[in-house]
C-alpha positions as CSV (number, residue, x, y, z in Angstrom):
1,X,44.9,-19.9,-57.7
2,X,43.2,-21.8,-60.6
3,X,39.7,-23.5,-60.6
4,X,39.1,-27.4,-59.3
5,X,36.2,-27.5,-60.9
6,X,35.6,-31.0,-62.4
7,X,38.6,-32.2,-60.7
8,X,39.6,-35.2,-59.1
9,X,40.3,-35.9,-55.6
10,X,43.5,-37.4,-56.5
11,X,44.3,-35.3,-59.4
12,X,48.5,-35.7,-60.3
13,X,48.4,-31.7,-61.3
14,X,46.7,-30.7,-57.8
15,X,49.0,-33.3,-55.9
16,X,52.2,-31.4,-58.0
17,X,51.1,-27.9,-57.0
18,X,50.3,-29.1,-53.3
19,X,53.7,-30.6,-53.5
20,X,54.7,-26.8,-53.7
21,X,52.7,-25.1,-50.8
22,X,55.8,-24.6,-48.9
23,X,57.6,-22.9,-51.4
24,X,54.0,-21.0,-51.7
25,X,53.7,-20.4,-48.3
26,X,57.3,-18.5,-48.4
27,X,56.6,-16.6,-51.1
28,X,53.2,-15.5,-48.9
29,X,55.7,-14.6,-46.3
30,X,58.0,-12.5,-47.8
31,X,54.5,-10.5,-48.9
32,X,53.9,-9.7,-45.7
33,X,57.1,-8.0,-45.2
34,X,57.6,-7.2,-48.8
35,X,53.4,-5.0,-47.7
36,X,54.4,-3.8,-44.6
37,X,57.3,-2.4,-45.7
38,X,55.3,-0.8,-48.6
39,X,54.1,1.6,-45.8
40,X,57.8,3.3,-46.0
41,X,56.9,6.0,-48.4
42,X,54.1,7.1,-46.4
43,X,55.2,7.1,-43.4
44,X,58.1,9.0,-44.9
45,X,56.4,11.4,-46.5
46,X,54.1,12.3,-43.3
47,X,57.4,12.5,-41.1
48,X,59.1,14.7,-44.3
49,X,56.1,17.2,-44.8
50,X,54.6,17.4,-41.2
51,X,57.7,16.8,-39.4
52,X,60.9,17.9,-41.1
53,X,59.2,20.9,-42.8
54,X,57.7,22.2,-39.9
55,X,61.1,22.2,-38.3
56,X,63.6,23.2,-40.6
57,X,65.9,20.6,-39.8
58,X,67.8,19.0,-42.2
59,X,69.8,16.3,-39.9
60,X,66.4,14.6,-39.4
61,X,65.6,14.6,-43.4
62,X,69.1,13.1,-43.8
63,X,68.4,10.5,-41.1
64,X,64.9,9.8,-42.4
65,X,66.2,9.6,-46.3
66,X,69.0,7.2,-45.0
67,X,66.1,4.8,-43.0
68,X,63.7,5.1,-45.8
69,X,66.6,4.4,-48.5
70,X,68.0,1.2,-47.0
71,X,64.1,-0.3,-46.1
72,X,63.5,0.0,-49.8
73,X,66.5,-1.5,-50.7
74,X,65.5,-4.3,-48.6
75,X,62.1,-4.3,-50.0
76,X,63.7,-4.9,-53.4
77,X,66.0,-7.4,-52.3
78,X,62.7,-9.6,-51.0
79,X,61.0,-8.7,-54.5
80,X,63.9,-9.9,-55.7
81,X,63.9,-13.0,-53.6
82,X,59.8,-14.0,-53.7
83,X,60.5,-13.6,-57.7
84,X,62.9,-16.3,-57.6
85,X,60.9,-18.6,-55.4
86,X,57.7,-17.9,-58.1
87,X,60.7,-19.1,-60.8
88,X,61.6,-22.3,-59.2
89,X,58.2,-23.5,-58.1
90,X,57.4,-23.1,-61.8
91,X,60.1,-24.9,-63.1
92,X,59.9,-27.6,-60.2
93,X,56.4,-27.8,-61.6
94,X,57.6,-28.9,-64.6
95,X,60.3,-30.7,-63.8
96,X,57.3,-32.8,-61.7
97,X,55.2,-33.4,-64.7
98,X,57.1,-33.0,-67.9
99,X,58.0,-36.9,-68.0
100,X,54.9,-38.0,-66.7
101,X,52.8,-35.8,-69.2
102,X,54.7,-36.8,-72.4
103,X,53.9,-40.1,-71.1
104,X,50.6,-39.3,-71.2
105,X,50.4,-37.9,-74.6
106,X,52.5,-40.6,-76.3
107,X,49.8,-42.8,-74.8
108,X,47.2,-40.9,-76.0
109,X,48.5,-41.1,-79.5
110,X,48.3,-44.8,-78.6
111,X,44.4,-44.8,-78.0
112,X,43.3,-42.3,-80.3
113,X,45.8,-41.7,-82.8
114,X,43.2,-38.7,-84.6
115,X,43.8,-36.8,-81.2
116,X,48.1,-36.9,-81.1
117,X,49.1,-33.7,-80.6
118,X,51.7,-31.7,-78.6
119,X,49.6,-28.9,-77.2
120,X,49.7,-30.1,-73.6
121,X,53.4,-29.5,-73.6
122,X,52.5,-26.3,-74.5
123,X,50.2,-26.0,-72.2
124,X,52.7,-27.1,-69.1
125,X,54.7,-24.2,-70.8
126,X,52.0,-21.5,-71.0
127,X,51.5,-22.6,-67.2
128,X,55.3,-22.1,-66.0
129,X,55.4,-19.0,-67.7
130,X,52.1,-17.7,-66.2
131,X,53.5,-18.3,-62.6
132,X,56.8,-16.3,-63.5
133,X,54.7,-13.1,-64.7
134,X,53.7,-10.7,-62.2
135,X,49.9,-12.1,-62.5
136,X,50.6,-14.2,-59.4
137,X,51.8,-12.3,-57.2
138,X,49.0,-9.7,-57.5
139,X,47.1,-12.7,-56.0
140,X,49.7,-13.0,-53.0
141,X,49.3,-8.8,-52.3
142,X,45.7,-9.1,-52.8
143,X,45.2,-10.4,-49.2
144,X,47.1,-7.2,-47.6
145,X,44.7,-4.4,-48.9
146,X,42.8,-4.6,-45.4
147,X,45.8,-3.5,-43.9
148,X,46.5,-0.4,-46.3
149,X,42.4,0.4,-45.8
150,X,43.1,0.1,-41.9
151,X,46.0,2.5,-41.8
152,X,43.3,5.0,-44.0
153,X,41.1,4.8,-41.5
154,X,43.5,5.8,-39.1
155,X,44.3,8.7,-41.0
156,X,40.5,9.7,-41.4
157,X,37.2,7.4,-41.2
158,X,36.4,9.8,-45.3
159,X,39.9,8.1,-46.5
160,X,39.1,4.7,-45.3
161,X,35.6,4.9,-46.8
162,X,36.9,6.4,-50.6
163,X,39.3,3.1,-50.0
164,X,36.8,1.0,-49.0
165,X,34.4,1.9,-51.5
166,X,37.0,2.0,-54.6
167,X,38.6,-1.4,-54.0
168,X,35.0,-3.0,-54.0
169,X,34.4,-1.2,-57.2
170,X,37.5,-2.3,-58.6
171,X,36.6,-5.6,-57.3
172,X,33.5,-5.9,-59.3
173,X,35.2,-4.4,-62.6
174,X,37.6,-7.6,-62.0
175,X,34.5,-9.9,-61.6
176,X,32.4,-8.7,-64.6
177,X,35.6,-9.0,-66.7
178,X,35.8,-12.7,-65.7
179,X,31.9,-13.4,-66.3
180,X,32.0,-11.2,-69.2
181,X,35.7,-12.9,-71.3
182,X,35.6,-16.4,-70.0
183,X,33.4,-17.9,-72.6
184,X,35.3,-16.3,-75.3
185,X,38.7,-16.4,-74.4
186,X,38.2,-20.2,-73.4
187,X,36.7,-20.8,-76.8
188,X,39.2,-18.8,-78.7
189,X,41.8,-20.9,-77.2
190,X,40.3,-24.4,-78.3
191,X,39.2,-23.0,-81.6
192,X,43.6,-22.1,-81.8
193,X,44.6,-25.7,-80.3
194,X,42.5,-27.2,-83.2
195,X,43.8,-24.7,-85.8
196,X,47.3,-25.1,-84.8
197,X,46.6,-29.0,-84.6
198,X,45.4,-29.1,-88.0
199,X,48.3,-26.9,-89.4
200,X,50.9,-28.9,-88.2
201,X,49.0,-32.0,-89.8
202,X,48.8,-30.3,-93.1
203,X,52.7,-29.0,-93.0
204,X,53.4,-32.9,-92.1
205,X,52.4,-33.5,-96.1
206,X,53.9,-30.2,-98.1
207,X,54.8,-32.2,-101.1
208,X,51.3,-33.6,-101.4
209,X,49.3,-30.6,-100.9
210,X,51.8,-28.7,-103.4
211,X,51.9,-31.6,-106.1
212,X,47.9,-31.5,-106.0
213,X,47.6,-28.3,-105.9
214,X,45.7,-28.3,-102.6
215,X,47.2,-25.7,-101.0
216,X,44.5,-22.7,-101.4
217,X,42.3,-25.6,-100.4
218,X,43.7,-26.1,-96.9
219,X,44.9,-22.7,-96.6
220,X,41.2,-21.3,-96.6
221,X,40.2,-24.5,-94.4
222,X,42.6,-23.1,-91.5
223,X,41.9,-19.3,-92.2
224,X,38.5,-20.1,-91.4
225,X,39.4,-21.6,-87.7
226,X,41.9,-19.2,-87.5
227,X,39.7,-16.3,-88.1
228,X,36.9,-17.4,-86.1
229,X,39.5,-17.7,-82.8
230,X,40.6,-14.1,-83.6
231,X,37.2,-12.6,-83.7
232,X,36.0,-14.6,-80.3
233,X,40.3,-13.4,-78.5
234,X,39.3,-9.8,-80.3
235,X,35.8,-9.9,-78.7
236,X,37.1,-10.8,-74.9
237,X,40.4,-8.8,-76.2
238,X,37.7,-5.6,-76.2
239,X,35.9,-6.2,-73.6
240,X,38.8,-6.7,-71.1
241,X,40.8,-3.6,-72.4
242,X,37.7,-1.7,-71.7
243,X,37.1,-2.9,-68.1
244,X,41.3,-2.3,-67.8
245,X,41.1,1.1,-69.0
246,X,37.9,1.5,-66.6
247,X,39.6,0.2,-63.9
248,X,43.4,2.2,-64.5
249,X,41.1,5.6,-64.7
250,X,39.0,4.9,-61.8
251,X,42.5,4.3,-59.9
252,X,43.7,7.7,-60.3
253,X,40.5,9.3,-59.8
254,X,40.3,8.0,-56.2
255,X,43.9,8.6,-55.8
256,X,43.2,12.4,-56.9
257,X,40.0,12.5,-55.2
258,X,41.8,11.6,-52.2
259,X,44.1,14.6,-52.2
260,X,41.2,16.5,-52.9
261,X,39.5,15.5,-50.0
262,X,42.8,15.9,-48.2
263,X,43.2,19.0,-48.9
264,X,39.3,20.0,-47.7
265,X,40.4,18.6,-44.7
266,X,43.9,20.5,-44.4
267,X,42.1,24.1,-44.9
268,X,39.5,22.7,-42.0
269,X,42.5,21.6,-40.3
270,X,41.4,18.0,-39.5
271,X,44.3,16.6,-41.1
272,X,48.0,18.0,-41.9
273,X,49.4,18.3,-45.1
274,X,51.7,15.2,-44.1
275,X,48.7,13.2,-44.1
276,X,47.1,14.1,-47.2
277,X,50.3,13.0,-48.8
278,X,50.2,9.9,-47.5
279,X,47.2,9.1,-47.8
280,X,47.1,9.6,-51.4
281,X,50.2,7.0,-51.7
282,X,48.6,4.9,-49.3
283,X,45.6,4.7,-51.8
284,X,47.8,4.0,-55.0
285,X,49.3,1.3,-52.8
286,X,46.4,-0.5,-51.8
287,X,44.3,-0.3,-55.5
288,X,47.4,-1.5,-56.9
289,X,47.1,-5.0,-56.9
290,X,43.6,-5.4,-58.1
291,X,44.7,-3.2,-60.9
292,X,47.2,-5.6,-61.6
293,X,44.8,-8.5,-61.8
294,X,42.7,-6.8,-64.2
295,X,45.2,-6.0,-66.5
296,X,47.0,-9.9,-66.2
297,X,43.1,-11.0,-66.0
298,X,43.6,-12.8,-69.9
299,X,46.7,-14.2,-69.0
300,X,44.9,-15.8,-65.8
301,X,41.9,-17.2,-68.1
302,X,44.9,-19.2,-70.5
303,X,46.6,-20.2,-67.6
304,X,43.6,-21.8,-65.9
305,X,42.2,-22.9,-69.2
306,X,45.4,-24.7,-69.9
307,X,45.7,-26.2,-65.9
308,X,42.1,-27.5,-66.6
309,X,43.0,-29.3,-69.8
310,X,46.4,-30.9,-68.6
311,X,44.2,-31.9,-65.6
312,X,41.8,-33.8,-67.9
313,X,44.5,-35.1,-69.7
314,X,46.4,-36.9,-66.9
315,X,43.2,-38.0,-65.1
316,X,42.0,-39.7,-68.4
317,X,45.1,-41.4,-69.1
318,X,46.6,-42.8,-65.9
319,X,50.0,-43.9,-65.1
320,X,51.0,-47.5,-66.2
321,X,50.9,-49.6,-63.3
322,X,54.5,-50.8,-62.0
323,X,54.7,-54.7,-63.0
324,X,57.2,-57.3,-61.8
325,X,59.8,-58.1,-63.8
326,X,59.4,-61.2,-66.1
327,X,62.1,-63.6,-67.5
328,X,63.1,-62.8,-70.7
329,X,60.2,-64.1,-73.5
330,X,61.2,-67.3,-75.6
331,X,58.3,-66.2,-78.4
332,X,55.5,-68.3,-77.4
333,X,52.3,-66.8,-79.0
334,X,49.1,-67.2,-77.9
335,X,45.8,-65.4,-79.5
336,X,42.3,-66.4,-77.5
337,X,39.0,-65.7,-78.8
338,X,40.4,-62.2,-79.8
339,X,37.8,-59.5,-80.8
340,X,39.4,-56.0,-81.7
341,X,37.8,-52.6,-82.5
342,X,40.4,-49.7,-83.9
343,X,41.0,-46.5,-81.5
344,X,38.3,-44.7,-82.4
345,X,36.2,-47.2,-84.1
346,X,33.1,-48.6,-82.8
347,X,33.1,-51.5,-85.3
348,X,34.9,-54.8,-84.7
349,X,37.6,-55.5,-87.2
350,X,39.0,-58.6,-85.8
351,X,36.0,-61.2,-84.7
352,X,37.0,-64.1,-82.5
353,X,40.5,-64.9,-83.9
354,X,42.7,-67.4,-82.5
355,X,45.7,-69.3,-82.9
356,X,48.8,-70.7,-81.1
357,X,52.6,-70.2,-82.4
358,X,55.4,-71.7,-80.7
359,X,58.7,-70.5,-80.7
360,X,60.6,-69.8,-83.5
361,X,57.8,-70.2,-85.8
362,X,57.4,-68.1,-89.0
363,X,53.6,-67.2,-89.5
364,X,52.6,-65.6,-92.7
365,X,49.5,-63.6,-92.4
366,X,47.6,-62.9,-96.2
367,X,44.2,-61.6,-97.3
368,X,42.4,-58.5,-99.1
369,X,42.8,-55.1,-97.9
370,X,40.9,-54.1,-94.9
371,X,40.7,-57.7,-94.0
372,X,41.9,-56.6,-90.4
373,X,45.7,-57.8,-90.5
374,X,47.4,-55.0,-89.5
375,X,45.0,-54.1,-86.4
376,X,45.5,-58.2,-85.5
377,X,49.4,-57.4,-85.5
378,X,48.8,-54.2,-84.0
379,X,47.1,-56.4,-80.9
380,X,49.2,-58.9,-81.1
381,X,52.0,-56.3,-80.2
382,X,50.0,-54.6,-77.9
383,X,50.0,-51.6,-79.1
384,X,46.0,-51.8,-79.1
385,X,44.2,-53.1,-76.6
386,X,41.7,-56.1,-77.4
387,X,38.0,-55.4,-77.2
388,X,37.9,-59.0,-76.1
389,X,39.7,-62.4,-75.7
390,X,43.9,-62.6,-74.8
391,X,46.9,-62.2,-76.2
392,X,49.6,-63.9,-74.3
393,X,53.5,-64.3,-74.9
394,X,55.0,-66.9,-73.3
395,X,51.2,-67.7,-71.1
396,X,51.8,-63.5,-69.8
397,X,49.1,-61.2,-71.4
398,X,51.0,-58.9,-73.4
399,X,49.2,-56.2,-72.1
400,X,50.9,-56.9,-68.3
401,X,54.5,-56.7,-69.7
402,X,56.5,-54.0,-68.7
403,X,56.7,-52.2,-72.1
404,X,60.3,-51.2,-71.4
405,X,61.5,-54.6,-70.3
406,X,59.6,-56.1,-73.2
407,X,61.0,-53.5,-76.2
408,X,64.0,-55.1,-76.6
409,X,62.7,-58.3,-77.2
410,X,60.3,-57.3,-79.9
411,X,60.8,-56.1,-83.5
412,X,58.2,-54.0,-85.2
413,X,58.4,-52.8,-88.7
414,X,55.1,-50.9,-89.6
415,X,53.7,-50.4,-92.9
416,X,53.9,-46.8,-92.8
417,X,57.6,-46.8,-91.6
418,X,58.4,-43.7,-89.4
419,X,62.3,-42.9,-89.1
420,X,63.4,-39.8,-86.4
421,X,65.4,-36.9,-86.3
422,X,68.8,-38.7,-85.7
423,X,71.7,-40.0,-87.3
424,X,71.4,-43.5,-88.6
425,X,73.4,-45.7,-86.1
426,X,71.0,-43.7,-83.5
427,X,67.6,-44.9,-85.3
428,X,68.8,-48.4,-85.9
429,X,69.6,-48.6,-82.2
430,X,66.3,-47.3,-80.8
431,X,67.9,-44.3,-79.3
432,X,69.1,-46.2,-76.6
433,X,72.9,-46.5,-75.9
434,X,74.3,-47.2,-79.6
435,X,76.3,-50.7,-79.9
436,X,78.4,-50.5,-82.7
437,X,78.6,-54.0,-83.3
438,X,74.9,-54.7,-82.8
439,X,74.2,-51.9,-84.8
440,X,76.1,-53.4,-87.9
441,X,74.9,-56.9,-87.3
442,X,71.6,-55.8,-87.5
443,X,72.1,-53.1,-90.8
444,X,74.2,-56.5,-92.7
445,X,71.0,-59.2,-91.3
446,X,68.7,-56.3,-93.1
447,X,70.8,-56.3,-95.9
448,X,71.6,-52.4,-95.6
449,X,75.0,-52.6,-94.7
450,X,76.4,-51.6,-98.1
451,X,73.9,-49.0,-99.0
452,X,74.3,-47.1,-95.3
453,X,78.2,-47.2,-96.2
454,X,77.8,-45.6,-99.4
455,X,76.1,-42.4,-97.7
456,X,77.9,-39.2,-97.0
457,X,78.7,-40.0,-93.0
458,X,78.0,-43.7,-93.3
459,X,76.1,-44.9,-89.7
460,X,76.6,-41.1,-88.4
461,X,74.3,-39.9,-90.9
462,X,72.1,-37.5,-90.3
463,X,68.1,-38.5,-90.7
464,X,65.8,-35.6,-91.3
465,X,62.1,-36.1,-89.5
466,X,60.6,-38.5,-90.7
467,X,63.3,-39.6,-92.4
468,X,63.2,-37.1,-94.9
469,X,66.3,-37.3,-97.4
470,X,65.9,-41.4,-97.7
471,X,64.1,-42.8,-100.6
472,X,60.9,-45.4,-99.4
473,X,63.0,-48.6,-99.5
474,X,65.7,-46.9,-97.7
475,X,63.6,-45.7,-95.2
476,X,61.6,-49.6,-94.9
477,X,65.1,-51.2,-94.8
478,X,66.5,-49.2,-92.0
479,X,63.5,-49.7,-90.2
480,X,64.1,-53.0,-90.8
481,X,67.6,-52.9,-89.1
482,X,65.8,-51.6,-86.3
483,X,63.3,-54.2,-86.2
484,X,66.0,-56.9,-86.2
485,X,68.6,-55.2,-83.3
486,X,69.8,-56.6,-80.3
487,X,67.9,-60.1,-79.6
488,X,64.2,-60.0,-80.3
489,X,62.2,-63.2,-79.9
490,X,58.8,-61.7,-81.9
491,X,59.2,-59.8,-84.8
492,X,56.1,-58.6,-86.8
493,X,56.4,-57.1,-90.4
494,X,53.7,-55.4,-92.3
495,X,54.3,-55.6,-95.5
496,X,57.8,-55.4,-95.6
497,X,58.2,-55.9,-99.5
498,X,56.0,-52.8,-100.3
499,X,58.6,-50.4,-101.1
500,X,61.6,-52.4,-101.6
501,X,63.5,-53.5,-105.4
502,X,64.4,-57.3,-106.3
503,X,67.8,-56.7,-104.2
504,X,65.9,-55.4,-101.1
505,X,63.5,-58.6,-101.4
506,X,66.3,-60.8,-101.6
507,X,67.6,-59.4,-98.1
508,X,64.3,-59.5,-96.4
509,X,64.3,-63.2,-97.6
510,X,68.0,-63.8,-95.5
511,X,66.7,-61.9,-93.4
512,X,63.7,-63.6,-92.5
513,X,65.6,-67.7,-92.8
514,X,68.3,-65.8,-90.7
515,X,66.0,-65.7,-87.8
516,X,64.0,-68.8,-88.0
517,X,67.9,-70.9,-88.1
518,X,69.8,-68.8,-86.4
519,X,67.7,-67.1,-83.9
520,X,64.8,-69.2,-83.5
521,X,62.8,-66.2,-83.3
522,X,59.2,-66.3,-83.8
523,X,57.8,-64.1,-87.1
524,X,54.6,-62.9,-88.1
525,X,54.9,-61.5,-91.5
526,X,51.9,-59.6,-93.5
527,X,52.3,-59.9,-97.4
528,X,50.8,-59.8,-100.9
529,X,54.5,-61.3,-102.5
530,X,54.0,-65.5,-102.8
531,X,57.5,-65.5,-102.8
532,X,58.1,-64.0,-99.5
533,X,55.1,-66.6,-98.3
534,X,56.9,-69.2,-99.8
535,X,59.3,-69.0,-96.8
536,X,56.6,-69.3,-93.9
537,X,56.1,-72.1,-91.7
538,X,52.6,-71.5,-91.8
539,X,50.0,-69.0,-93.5
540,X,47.1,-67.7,-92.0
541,X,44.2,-66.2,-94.3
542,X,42.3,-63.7,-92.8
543,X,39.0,-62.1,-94.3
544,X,36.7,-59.8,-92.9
545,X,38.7,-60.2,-89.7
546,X,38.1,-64.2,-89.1
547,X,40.4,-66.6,-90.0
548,X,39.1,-68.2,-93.3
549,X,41.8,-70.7,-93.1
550,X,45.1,-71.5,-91.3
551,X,47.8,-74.9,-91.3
552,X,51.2,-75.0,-92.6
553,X,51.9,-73.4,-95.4
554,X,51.6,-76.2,-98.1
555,X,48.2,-77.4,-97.0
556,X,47.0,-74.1,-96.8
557,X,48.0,-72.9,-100.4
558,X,46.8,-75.8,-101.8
559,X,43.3,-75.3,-100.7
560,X,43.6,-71.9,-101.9
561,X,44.7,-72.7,-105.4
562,X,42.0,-75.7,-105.5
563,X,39.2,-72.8,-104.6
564,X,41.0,-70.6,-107.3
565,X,40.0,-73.3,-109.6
566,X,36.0,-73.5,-108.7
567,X,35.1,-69.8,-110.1
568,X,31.5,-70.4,-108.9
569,X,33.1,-70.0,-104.8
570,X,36.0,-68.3,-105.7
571,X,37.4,-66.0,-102.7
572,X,39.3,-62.9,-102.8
573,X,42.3,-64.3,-101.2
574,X,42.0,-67.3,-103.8
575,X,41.9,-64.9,-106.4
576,X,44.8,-63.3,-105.3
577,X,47.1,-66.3,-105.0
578,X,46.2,-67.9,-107.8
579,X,46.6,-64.2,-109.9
580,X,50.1,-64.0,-108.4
């Protein structure tokens, strides 16, 4: 039904909808019955007009209406039926591919986080709803045409040829409009995937556009996609209305020009007026489906435009392979010559780092912006793949770890922190099965305990997206309750000060001398605050992503304030420690 072009062998999306030939191969059965029972009406209005008029009898028009009446309503009953099938297969579809294509997305977002969007769920929507129109089964009636050109021919070689003649013509309507809207309607639809993309980016940050005044700005940026996809959609819009209007009027034409012809052939008496009734049915019947396909022809161009695109997507981000399960980490870190580029990126921002933490040990990670510390966390996590070198936890590349199996055991607190539609006991607990009791350990180690009590609904709180209806440093220190729940062995903070008051500092600082005593869990911490270094075990400095110096934390500020002292070789980082 839709194009392979550019597809692979082994393509998950061909593989789902071969998964479903059975169901399609049904569906092609009940068209055969579903056709040959479209014959009814003309065969009944032969036997009415040549059979029962001729004769007067009204017994055989009651016998014939009650025959003809119950074959139709079987005929609706396996429309009925091969509707249903279309339904399930659609939503089995779905069912086959929703998981694994949010999966894909969310790694996606992962690789190239410009790219995140949601359109391919859309797309795996636009598709289900495609095979549930009546477009499909046009295709499925399609192959019975023959047989209503056959019985024509029967009824006179001039029928059969009008028959003949018109569906080829209809044919070739439906061809020109594919050549002639493709181009446009496939361009109209990316042009409205990047709109709609871009849209949802800029709704994303209201309050900054409206603060700014940048609305009229962005507004006019997106009208001018948005535009250009309505004038390419308006274009093909034209040109396929016009072929569908051609096609609808040459439809009846034929069908009149049949019982023209019919009727020529009554006076000559080559035909009776039974057959010329027929006939003319026989014709609407068989012209049908193409006239169907050229009217459902823009709905057919989405639908394969979107099957092409959810095609690319899953081939160019395969599954995850299936790992063995690992014993749980202890926190050993190991970094080995690491080179690391940013999704995206073609320039290394991390350039041959490495380092060894055992567990439990508290690594503080300092130097001036854009020095590459968060993309080094970012690796270190695995979120990013490394360009080159190894990151290994407990002597496993991080990279082989069964991200599921691992989660629990890690603790992430971004520096743009992200909360998600959910109440707050929900968010702290990872939207996994919420432990009361873990939950509250983890909001009093953060320090949030008080502050999440003091709120309407306490832990049942509802979070806007995006946490919307938090101030920053109640945001960062839920986030930091999440980082800290359940039992993680490596926990990485990114700046974890930057939007949190003297109180909220003081908690991080618990926090942090709660799990290096208690826990033993290992910590890599980025900072600008010497008194949140000041806890460390040891500090790495990191400028233009190589390690400019690295020991425990003493040694290590020491040389720093000693090069703070020589302005002639003064470093950024120096600068900065001995400013602070």
């Amino acid at each position: 039904m839709f194009s392979n072009k550019g597809q692979n062998k082994r393509s998950e999306l061909r593989a789902a909808v071969r998964a479903c030939r059975r169901s399609f191969l049904t569906v092609g059965m009940f068209s055969l019955f579903i056709n040959a029972l479209m014959l009814v009406p003309a065969l009944y209005m032969l036997q009415v007009y040549d059979r029962v008029i001729t004769s007067n009898n009204a017994y055989t028009l009651l016998m014939l209406s009650l025959l003809t009446g119950a074959l139709l309503l079987v005929m609706g009953g396996l429309e009925w039926v091969r509707a249903r099938i279309l339904i399930r297969v659609a939503t089995r579809l779905d069912m086959s591919l929703n998981a694994r294509l949010f999966t894909a997305v969310f790694n996606l977002g992962l690789r190239r986080p410009a790219e995140t969007t949601v359109q391919p769920l859309h797309d795996l929507t636009h598709l289900r709803q495609f095979l549930t129109s009546t477009g499909p089964l046009a295709f499925f009636d399609v192959p019975w045409m023959p047989i209503y050109v056959l019985m024509l021919f029967l009824f006179h070689p001039i029928f059969g040829w009008i028959a003949a003649g018109g569906a080829l013509l209809l044919l070739a309507l439906t061809l020109i409009n594919e050549i002639s809207t493709q181009k446009d309607l496939t361009a109209a639809n990316l042009v409205f995937v990047a709109a709609n993309n871009d849209a949802n980016s800029h709704l994303r940050n209201a309050e900054v556009l409206e603060a700014l005044g940048m609305l009229k700005a962005i507004r006019t940026r997106w009208l001018t996609r948005h535009t250009k996809a309505l004038a390419l959609q308006a274009l093909a819009s034209d040109r396929s209305s016009a072929l569908s209007t051609t096609s609808k009027s040459l439809r009846v034409i034929l069908q009149s020009s049949v019982l023209g012809v019919g009727a020529l052939l009554v006076i000559e008496r080559a035909i009776t007026p039974g057959v010329m009734i027929a006939a003319s049915i026989l014709m609407g019947r068989a012209l049908a489906p193409i006239d169907i396909l050229t009217n459902s022809w823009k709905g057919f161009v989405s639908a394969r435009a979107a099957y092409q695109r959810l095609n690319e997507l899953l081939h160019g981000v395969p599954r995850r392979p299936d790992t063995m399960a690992l014993p749980p980490p202890r926190g050993d870190v190991l970094v080995e010559g690491l080179v690391a580029v940013p999704p995206g990126a073609n320039t290394p921002v991390i350039r041959g780092v490495g380092f060894r933490l055992n567990a439990g040990e508290l690594l503080g990670i300092i130097g001036p912006s854009a020095s590459g510390k968060s993309t080094l966390v970012r690796t270190i996590l695995g979120l990013w793949p490394p360009h080159a070198g190894k990151v290994r936890l407990d002597g496993v590349d991080i990279s082989t770890w069964n991200r599921e199996k691992l989660g629990p055991y890690l603790g992430y607190l971004p520096q743009d922190v992200e909360l998600f539609n959910g109440t707050i006991s929900e968010n702290v607990a990872r939207f996994g099965a919420v432990d009361a009791a873990k939950v509250v350990a983890a909001a009093r180690q953060a320090g949030v305990h008080e502050m999440i009590l003091q709120l309407p609904q306490g832990y049942d709180t509802p979070i806007g997206v995006s946490g919307y209806g938090l101030s920053g440093g109640q945001r960062q220190r839920i986030a930091l309750a999440r980082a800290l729940y359940g039992d993680p062995v490596l926990v990485v903070l990114d700046e974890p000060s930057s939007n949190v008051d003297a109180e909220g500092e003081d908690a991080l600082l618990r926090a942090i001398e709660s799990l290096k005593v208690r826990r033993k869990t290992t910590v890599l911490l980025i900072t600008h605050r010497p008194s949140i270094v000041a806890g460390m075990d040891k500090i790495l400095v990191l400028n233009e992503g190589r390690i400019q110096l690295m020991g425990p934390r003493e040694l290590v500020l020491t040389k720093l304030n000693r090069l703070a002292s020589k302005p002639q070789s003064i470093s950024p980082v120096a600068q900065q420690v001995s400013s602070a």
